[in-house]
N, C-alpha and C positions, 0 to 999 in steps of 0.2 A: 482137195480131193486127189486121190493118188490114180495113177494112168492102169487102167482096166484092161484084159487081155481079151479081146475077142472071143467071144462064146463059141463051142462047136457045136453047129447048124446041126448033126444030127444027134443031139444030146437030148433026152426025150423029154426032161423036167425044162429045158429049152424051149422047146416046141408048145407044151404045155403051159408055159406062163406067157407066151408071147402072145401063145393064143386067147387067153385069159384078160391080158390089158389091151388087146384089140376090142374089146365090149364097150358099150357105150361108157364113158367115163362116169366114177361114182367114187365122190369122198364125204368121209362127215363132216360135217357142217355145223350142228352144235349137240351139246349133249346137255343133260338139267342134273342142276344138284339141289337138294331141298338144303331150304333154310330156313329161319326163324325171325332176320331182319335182314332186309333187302341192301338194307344200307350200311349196313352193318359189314354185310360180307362185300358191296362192291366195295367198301372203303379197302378190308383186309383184301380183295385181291389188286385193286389195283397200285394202293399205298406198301400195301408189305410182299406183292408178288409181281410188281411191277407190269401187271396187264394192263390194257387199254378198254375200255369202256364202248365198245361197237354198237349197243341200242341203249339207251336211257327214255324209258316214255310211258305216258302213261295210258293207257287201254282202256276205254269205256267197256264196263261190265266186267272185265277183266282183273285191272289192277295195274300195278306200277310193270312192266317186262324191260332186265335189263340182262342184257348179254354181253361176257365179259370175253375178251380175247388174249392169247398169250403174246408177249411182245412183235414175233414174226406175221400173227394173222390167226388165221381158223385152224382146229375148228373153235367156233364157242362155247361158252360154258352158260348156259340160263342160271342165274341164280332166281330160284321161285320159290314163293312160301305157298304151302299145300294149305288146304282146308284143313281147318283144324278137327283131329279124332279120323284122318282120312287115312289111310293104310299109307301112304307117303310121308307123310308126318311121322309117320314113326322109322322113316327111313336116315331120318336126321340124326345125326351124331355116328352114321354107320360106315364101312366102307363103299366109298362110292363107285369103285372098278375105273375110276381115271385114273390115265399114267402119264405124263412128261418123257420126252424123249431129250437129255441135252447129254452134252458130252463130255460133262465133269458132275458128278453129281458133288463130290466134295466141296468143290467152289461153291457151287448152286447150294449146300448145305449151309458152311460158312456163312453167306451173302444171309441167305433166308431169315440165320438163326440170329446176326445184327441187324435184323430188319423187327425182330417178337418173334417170330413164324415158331411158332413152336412142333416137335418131332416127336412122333411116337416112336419111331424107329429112326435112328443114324443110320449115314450112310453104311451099307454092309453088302458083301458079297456072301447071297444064297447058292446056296449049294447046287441047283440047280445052272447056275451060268456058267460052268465052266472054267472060270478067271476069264469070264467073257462080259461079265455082266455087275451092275453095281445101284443096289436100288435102296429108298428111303422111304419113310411115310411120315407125310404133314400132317399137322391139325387145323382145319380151319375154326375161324370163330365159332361154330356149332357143334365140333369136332368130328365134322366129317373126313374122313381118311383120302388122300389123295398121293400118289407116289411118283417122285421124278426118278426116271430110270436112266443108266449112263448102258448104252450096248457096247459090242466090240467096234473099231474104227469099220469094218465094210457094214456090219449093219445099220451102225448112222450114216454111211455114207449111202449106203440103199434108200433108205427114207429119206433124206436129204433131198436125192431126185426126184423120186416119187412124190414127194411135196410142192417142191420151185420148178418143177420141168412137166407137172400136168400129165394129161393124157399121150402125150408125147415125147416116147422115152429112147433112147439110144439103144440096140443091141446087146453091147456089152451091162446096160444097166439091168436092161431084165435078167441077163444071166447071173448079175450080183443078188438081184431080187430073189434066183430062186435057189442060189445057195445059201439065202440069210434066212429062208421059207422056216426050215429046222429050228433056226432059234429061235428062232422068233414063239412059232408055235409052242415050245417049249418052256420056253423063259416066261414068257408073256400069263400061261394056264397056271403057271407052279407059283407064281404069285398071290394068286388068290386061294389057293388050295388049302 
């Protein structure tokens, strides 16, 4: 991480996000993607995405609940198989609106694609990032859509902190925070559009 200039205190988008992650602390935690076989998909993400396996169990009344992790930690991913004919089920094989944040997607393509990981999209710079930004779309076993995204170096290093430094952030990080605020927004909606 490269040395950060001190923010000026009276910069208004300053004031505004400092006051923003003074709120009580809130990150996500896990998100669900439908499948069709439970074991199917933990195999593919943990064998060919290299995640970790955070809950494996079985629920009375329920069913099997297992929740997979990217190699760093959270959030999770629930892989769950809906009731069959349930407006969820038909959510399977679609794009799911998750995104990966890593910092090479090219390697992370590479790596995927000797692992099976098959791509509906190679890595590509959309028009939208500026030569800021660089993103892909996987298939999992069900061919649900999922995208690792590569941002500019202060935008990863924005989330970076925001991730491994909690509710507890430096000065200078919020300021990075709310200069990366733009792309973010940006980048992040023209994806799905």
């Amino acid at each position: 991480m490269g040395n950060l200039a001190a923010p000026d205190r009276g910069d208004i988008s300053y004031n505004r996000q400092a006051a923003e992650l003074l709120q009580p602390y809130l990150r996500l935690h896990i998100a669900t993607v439908w499948v069709r076989d439970q074991e199917c998909s933990r195999r593919f993400f943990v064998d060919q995405l290299g995640f970790q396996v955070l809950v494996d169990v079985e629920t009375p009344g329920v069913g099997r609940w297992i929740v997979v992790t990217p190699p760093v930690g959270l959030p999770g991913i629930a892989l769950v198989v809906p009731p069959e004919g349930s407006a969820e089920s038909q959510r399977i094989g679609q794009n799911t609106g998750l995104g990966f944040l890593t910092e090479d997607v090219g390697a992370m393509f590479e790596e995927w694609s000797k692992r099976g990981v098959r791509f509906a999209l190679p890595p590509m710079e959309p028009s939208w990032g500026s030569g800021q930004a660089r993103y892909a779309l996987l298939e999992d076993v069900d061919g649900n859509l999922i995208s690792p995204l590569l941002a500019s170096a202060n935008f990863s290093e924005c989330l970076f902190h925001l991730a491994y430094r909690g509710p507890v952030l430096a000065p200078t990080v919020i300021a990075l925070y709310a200069r990366s605020l733009d792309f973010a927004t940006a980048g992040l909606s023209g994806m799905y559009t």
